[in-house]
C-alpha positions in Angstrom: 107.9 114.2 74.0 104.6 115.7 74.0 102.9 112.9 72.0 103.5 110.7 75.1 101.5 109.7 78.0 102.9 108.0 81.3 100.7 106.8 83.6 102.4 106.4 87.3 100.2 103.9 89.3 100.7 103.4 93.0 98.5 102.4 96.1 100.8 104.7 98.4 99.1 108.4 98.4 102.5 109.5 100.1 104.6 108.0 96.9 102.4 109.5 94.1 102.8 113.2 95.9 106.7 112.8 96.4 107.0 112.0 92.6 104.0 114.4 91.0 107.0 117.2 92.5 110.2 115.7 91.2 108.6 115.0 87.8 106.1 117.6 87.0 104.3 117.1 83.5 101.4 117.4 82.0 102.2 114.2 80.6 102.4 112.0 83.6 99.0 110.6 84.8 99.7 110.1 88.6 96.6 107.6 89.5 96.3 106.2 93.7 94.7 102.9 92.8 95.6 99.6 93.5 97.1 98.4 90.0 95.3 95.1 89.9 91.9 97.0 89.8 93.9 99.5 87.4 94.7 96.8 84.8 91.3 95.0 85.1 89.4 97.7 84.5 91.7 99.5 82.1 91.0 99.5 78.3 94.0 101.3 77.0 96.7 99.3 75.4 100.4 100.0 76.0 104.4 99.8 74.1 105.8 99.8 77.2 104.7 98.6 81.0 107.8 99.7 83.9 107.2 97.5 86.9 109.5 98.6 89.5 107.9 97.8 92.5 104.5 96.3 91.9 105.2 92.5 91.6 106.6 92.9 95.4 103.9 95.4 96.5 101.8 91.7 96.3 101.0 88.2 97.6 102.6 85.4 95.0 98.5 84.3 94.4 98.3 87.6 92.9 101.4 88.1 91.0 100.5 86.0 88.8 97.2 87.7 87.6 98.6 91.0 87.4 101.5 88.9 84.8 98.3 87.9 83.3 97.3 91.4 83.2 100.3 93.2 81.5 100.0 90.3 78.6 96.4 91.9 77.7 96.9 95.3 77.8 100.4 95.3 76.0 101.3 95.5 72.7 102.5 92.7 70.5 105.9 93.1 70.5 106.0 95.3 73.9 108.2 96.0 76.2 107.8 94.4 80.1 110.5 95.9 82.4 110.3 94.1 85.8 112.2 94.6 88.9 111.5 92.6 92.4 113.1 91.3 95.3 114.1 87.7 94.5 114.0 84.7 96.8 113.7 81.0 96.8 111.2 80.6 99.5 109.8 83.2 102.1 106.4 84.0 103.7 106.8 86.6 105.3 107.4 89.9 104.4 110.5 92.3 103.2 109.9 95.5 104.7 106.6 97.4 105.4 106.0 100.8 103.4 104.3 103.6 105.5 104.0 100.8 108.3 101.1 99.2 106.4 102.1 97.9 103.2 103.9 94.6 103.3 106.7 94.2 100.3 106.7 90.7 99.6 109.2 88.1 98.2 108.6 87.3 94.4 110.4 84.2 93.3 112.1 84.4 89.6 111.1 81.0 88.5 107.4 81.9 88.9 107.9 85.3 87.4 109.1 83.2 84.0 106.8 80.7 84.1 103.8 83.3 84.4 105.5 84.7 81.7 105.1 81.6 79.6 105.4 81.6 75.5 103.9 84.9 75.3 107.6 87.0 76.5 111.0 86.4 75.0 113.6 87.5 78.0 116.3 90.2 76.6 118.1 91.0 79.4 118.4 89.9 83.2 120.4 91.3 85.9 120.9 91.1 89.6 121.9 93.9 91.7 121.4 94.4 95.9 118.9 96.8 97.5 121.0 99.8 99.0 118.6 99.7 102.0 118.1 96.8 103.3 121.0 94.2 100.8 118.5 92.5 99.8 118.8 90.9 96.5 116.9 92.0 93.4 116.3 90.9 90.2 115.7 93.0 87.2 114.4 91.6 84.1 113.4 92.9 80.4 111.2 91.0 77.9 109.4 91.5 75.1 106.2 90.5 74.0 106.0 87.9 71.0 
């Protein structure tokens, strides 16, 4: 839809090129930022924030202000679509992307509780990481 703007936020130069070629359009806003700095300084307001890969891009001390984050600059009655790699307890990393970007462990429990009042959960699944079998948890809420 031409009335529609996407923005694609990512800290990995490398990812933002691979994806600006399999989805050209004038549409999508490909920005290389780190997305905490992007939703602090941003002053748009969005229906619908995709996280697929944010949440675990970051330490647990800063999930929880970049949860804080998507509850400001969504809509009431949003949509908050969340996928991470799901664990009880770990402190060290998942994997590293381009050797230098740690992917972190986010634990579901904190996810809600960040959440708080202001999200009613939809739907939650679980699936396993094709890579690496690690498991993931997927989870779609909407703001109240």
């Amino acid at each position: 839809d031409g009335n529609i703007s996407y923005f694609w936020v990512d800290i990995a130069q490398s990812v933002l090129e691979k994806n600006r070629e399999r989805f050209p359009s004038k549409n999508i806003h490909f920005v290389e930022a780190d997305v905490y700095d992007f939703l602090t300084s941003n002053t748009k307001q969005f229906s619908t924030i995709i996280d697929i890969g944010c949440l675990h891009c970051t330490e647990q001390m800063v999930q929880k202000e970049i949860i804080e984050s998507y509850k400001n600059i969504l809509h009431s009655r949003g949509y908050l679509f969340l996928r991470f790699f799901d664990a009880t307890s770990h402190n060290a990393p998942v994997f590293f992307i381009e050797e230098t970007i740690p992917i972190w462990w986010v634990q579901r429990k904190d996810i809600l509780e960040y959440l708080g009042e202001m999200f009613t959960l939809l739907e939650e699944r679980e699936d396993t990481h094709q890579f690496n079998l690690t498991k993931r948890t997927t989870l779609l809420l909407q703001k109240n």
